[in-house]
N, C-alpha and C positions, 0 to 999 in steps of 0.2 A: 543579605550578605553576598558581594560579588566573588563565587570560587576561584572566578580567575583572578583575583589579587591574592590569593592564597595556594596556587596550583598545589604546593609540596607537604601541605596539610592532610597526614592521613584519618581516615575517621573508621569506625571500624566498619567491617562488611556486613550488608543487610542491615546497615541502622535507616532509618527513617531518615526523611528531608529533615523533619524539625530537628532532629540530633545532630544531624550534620553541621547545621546550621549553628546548633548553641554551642559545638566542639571548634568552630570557625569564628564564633564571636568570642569563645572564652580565650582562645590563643591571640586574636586579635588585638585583645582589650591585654593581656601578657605583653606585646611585642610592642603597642606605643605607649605602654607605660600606666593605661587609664583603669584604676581599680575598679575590678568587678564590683557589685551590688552585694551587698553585707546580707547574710543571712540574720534572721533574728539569733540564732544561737551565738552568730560571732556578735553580735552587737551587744549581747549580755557581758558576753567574755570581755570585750575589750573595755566595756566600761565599768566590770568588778576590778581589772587589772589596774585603772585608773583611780580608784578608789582606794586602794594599797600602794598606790607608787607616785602617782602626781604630787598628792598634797606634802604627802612625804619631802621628796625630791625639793619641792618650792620651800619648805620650809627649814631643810637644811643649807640650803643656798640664800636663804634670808639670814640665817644666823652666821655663813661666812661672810657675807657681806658686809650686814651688820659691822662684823668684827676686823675686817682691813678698811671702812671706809668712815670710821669713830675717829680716825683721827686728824680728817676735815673739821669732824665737831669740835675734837678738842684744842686746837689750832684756837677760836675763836670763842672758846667758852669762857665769860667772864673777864674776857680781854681787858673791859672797863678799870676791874680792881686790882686787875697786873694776877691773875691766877690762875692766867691758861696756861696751854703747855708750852711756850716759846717762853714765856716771862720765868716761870719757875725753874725748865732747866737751862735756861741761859741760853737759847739755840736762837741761830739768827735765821732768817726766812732763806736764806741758801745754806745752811746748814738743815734743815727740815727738809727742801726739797733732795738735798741729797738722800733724806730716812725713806721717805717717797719710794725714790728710785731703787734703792736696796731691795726692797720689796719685790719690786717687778722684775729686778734682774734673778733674784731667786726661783719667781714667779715662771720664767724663762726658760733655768735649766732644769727646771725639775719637774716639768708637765711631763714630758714623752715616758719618763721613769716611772715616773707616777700610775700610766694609763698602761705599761703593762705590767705593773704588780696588782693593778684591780683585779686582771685578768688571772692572773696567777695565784690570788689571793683569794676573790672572788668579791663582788662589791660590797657586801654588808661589812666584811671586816675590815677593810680598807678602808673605807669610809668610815667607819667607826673610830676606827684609829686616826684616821685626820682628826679629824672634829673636835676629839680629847684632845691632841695635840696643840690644835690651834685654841684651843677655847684658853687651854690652861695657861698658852703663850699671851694672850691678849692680857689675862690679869696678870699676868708680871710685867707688862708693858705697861702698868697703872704703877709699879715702882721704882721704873724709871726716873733716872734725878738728872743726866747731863747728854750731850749728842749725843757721844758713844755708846751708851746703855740704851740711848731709844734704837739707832741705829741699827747696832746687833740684833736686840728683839724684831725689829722689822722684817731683816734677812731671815729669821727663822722662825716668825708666821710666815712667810712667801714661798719659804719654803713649804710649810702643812696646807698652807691654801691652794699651792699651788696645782694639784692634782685633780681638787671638786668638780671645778664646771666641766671640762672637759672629762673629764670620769662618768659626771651626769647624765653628757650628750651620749655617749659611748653605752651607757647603759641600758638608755632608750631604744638602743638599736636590735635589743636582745630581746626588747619587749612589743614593738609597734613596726608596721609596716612602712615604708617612706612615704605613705600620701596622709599617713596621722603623727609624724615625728613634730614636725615643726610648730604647730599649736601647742604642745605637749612643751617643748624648749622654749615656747614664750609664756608659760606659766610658772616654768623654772626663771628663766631670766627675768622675766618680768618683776619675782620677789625680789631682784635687787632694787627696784623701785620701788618697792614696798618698804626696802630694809632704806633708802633714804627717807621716804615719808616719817619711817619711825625713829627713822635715827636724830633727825630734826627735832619731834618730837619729846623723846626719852632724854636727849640732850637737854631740852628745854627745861623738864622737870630735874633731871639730875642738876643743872646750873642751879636748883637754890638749895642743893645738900653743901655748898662749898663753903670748908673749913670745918665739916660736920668732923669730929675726932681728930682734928685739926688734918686732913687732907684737903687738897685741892678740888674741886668739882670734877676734871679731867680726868683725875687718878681713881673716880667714884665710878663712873663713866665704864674706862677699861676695867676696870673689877666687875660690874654690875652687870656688862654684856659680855663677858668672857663665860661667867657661872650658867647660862642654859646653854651654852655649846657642850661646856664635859659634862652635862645632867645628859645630853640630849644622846651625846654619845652612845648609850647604853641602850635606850632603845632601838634607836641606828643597827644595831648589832644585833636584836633579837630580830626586827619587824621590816627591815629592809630587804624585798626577796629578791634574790639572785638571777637567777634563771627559770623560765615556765619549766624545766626538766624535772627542774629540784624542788618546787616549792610544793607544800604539803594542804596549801588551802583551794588548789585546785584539782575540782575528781577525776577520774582516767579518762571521760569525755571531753571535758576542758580542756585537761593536759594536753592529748592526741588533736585537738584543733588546734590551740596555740602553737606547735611545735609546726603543726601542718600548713598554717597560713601562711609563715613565716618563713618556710620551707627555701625559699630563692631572694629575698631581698631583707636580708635583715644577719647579723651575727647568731652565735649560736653556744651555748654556755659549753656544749660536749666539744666544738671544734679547738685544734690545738693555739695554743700562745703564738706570740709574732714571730717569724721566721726570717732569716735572710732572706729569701727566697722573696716572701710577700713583701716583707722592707724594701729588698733592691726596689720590687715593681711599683710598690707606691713611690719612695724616693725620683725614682725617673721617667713619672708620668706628669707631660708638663704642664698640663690644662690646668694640675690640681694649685699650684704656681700662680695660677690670675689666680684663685678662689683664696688662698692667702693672701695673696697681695689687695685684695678687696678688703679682708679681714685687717688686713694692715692698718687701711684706711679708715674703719671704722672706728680703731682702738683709743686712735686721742681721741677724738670727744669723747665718747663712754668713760674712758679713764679721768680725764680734766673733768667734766660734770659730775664725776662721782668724788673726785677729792674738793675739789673748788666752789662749787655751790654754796656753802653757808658764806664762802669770801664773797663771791658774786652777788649774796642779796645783800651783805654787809656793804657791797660798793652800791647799792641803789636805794643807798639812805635807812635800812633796817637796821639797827644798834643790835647790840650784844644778846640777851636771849631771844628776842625777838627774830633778827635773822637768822638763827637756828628756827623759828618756827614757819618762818616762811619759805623754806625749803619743802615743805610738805608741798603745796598744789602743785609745782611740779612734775614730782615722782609720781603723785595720785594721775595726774590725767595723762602722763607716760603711760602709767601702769594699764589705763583703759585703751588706749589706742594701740599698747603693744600686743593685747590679747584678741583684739577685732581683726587688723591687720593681719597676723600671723594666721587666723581661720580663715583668713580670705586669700590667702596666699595658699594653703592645702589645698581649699577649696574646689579657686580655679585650676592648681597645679601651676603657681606662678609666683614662684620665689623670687627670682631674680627680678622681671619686674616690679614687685612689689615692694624690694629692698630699693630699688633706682625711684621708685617715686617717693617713699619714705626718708631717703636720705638728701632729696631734691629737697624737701619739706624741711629738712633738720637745718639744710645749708642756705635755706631762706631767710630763718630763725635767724640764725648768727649774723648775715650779711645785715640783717636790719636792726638787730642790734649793734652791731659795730657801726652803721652809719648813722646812727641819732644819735643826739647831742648827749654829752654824760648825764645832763642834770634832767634828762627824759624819761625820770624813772618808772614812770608806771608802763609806759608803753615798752622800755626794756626789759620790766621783769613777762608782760605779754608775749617776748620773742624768748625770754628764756624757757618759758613754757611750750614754744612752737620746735622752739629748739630741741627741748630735754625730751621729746614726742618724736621726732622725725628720725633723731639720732638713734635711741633705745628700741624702737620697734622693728627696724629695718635688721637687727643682729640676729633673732631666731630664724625668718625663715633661711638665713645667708649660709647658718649652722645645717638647716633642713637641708638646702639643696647641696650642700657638699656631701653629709652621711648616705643621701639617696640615691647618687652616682658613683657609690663606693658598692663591691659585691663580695666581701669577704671579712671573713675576724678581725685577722689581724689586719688588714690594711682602713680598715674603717677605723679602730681607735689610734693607730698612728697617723695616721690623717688629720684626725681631729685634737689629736694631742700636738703635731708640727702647727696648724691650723691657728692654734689658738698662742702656739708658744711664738710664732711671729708675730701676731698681734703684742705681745709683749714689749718691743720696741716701740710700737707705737704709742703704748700707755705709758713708758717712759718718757717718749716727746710729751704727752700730757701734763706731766708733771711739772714742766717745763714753762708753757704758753703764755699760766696765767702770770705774772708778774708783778709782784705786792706795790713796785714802784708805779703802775699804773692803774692802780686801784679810783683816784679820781677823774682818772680819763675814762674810765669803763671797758678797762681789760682792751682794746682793740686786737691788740697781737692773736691773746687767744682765741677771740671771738673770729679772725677774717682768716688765721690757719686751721681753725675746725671746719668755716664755710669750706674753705680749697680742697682739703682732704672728703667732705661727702657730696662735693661735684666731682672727684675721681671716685669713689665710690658707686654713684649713680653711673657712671661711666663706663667704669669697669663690668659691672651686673649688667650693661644691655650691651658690651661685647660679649659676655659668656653667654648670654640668652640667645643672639646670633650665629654664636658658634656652635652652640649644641640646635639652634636650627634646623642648619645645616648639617649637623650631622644627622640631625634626626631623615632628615630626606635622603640622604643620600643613601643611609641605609635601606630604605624602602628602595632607591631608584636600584641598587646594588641587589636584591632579593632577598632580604633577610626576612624570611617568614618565617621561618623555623620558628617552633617553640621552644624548642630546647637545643642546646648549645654548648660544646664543649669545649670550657677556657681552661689552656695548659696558666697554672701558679705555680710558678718557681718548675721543681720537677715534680708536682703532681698535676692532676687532670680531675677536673671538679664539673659536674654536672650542673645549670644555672639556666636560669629562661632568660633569654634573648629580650631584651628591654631598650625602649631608648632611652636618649638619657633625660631625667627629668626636669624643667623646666620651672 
């Protein structure tokens, strides 16, 4: 280690070369960002904590998913014998895109709200409280009879769904340091590919309950996936743990490491709620403005492939239960390439490009399925597959490197709660794209405006990778060795290690 790249490095007096040396690699290894070497004690910790919180996490975000994206399935269940949802309540495919949209504009205003009563509340009861919420709304959206009735129901699941994922991301940051968030957020996200796999699935087998007690298949559907969301509730609320401060399954060694590692780049269950103060400074920090506006870009496809999909295989010649079943390989080999990707993006410490080659890939998908002929159908349901891969995978580490270049409570969950509430627009263009009148064209519109938006996508991620660069050197050319750093927030003054920013 060269001391003269570290002149202002004090180490203490009469320590050894070798001390010197590991007090100059460990501030080092602080200042560009590159995590020390895991101790075995932390490497137990952090993958007990994984073991309480992951599957957890993945598995409540399958059951919201599940339950805002059933009614793609039900759009198209049993359409044959006139018993899906459009035939019975009478709604015309733009009266449905409208129920869509209600959704996500709910979805909208109620994320930032959402993400600070987690914080006020604490996560297990919030999320608890969703979950019941949304579960119990899904199965009244099975007695839905006309637009109106689905519509309203729509607005207010979007509204209880609205606060999950980003609540989730936010959560993690209380738990993992930023060079293990992002695999972590694509095991979460990823279960929404799980929840199409099964929704495809579940749908298939609930289409031949129809007329079972004389209901429709659809109405069986929203009943049958709304009941393990308010079951699931309850455990949510005992087993969901909060903060390493608070929780009672780690002993005072664990405790005092968790609390300790975490110490400078991560949230912290004792620091206070969102303040003007952090508000104003996140609000008028404009880098964080591309990291949305990427987020923007991602949201129609995610949104269009997660409503539109059972329409999509139903255009490439799959009939009624059937293209509910072929909605599975999809999501399945999503699912694998979003959780390989996402470790390779920790890995390296290289989100941004990892999101720009993944969405390079996504917008491959779609340009070649929009340029082959409609009746091409095995080769289009191939790109829907390259598609439903490049698009899904590229979202967690985009999530990882936003939370990673935030350094405080409250401005990391508003971040991620503005972050995710912008994307909302987008997944309203989604709703949009696909077009039932060109269903024997092979969707073109939607398919060549999800390619354009993840070539801005890819675009955007290797200007933010360039910019943080360059910031990353210039801080070095500027002398920031310091290990520690005193950033004024709002009007207080918080102690924090000197970091670039992560890539």
């Amino acid at each position: 280690m060269n001391k003269e790249l570290y002149p202002d490095i004090e180490t203490p007096k009469g320590a050894s070369e070798d001390e010197n040396i590991a007090a100059r690699k460990e501030t080092s290894e602080n200042v560009v960002g590159t995590p020390p070497e895991r101790t075995q004690a932390e490497k137990a910790l952090v993958w007990k904590q994984d073991l309480r919180i992951v599957p957890l996490c993945a598995a409540i975000y399958l059951l919201c998913y599940l339950d805002r994206s059933n009614i793609g399935n039900a759009k198209t269940l049993n359409s044959s014998s006139h018993n899906d949802l459009l035939s019975t309540t009478h709604m015309t495919d733009y009266q449905y895109t409208i129920a869509l949209m209600v959704f996500l504009v709910a979805y909208a205003v109620f994320e930032v709200p959402s993400n600070y009563l987690l914080k006020k509340l604490s996560p297990s009861k919030w999320i608890a409280f969703l979950m019941l919420s949304w579960g119990a709304v899904t199965m009244g959206l099975g007695g839905a009879h006309n637009f109106a009735g689905v519509t309203a129901i729509r607005f207010i699941l979007g509204m209880f769904e609205a606060g999950l994922f980003p609540g989730l991301v936010y959560h993690l940051t209380f738990w993992y340091r930023t060079d293990e968030r992002s695999i972590r957020v694509a095991f979460i996200l990823a279960s929404a590919t799980l929840a199409g796999a099964f929704g495809g699935a579940i749908a298939y087998g609930v289409g031949h309950m129809n007329r079972v007690s004389g209901l429709s298949a659809w109405r069986w559907l929203f009943i049958l996936e709304g009941i393990p969301s308010c079951i699931s509730s309850i455990f949510v609320f005992f087993f969901l743990p909060d903060y390493p401060e608070t929780v009672k399954w780690l002993n005072p060694e664990e405790k005092a490491l968790a609390i300790n590692r975490l110490q400078f780049e991560a949230s912290h269950g004792h620091d206070e709620s969102l303040t003007w103060a952090q508000a104003k400074d996140t609000l008028t920090d404009w880098r964080l403005y591309a990291h949305y506006a990427v987020y923007f870009g991602i949201s129609t496809p995610f949104s269009s492939l997660s409503l539109f999909t059972p329409s999509i295989t139903a255009g490439l010649g799959y009939k009624d239960l059937l293209a509910q079943l072929m909605t599975v390989p999809p999501y399945a080999v999503a699912y694998v390439v979003t959780l390989l990707v996402s470790f390779s993006a920790d890995h390296f410490n290289a989100r941004g490009l990892h999101s720009a080659a993944m969405a390079t890939v996504g917008a491959a998908g779609f340009v070649a399925s929009a340029s082959l002929p409609a009746h091409a159908y095995h080769s289009r349901y191939g790109c829907l597959i390259v598609a439903a891969s490049g698009a899904f995978s590229c979202i967690p580490p985009l999530l990882g490197w936003l939370s990673s270049n935030l350094h405080t409570t409250g401005a990391v969950g508003l971040a991620i709660a503005i972050n995710i509430s912008v994307g909302a627009p987008g997944q309203i263009a989604g709703v949009w794209i696909y077009k039932a009148d060109q269903a024997t064209r092979g969707y073109p519109t939607g398919h060549w405006t999800n390619a354009g938006l993840l070539f801005f996508v890819a675009v955007g991620c290797v200007g933010l990778r360039i910019y943080y660069g360059l910031l990353n050197r210039r801080m070095l050319r500027n002398g920031h060795q310091s290990p520690l750093l005193l950033l004024k927030i709002g009007t207080s003054v918080r102690q924090t290690r000197l970091t670039r920013p992560h890539l």
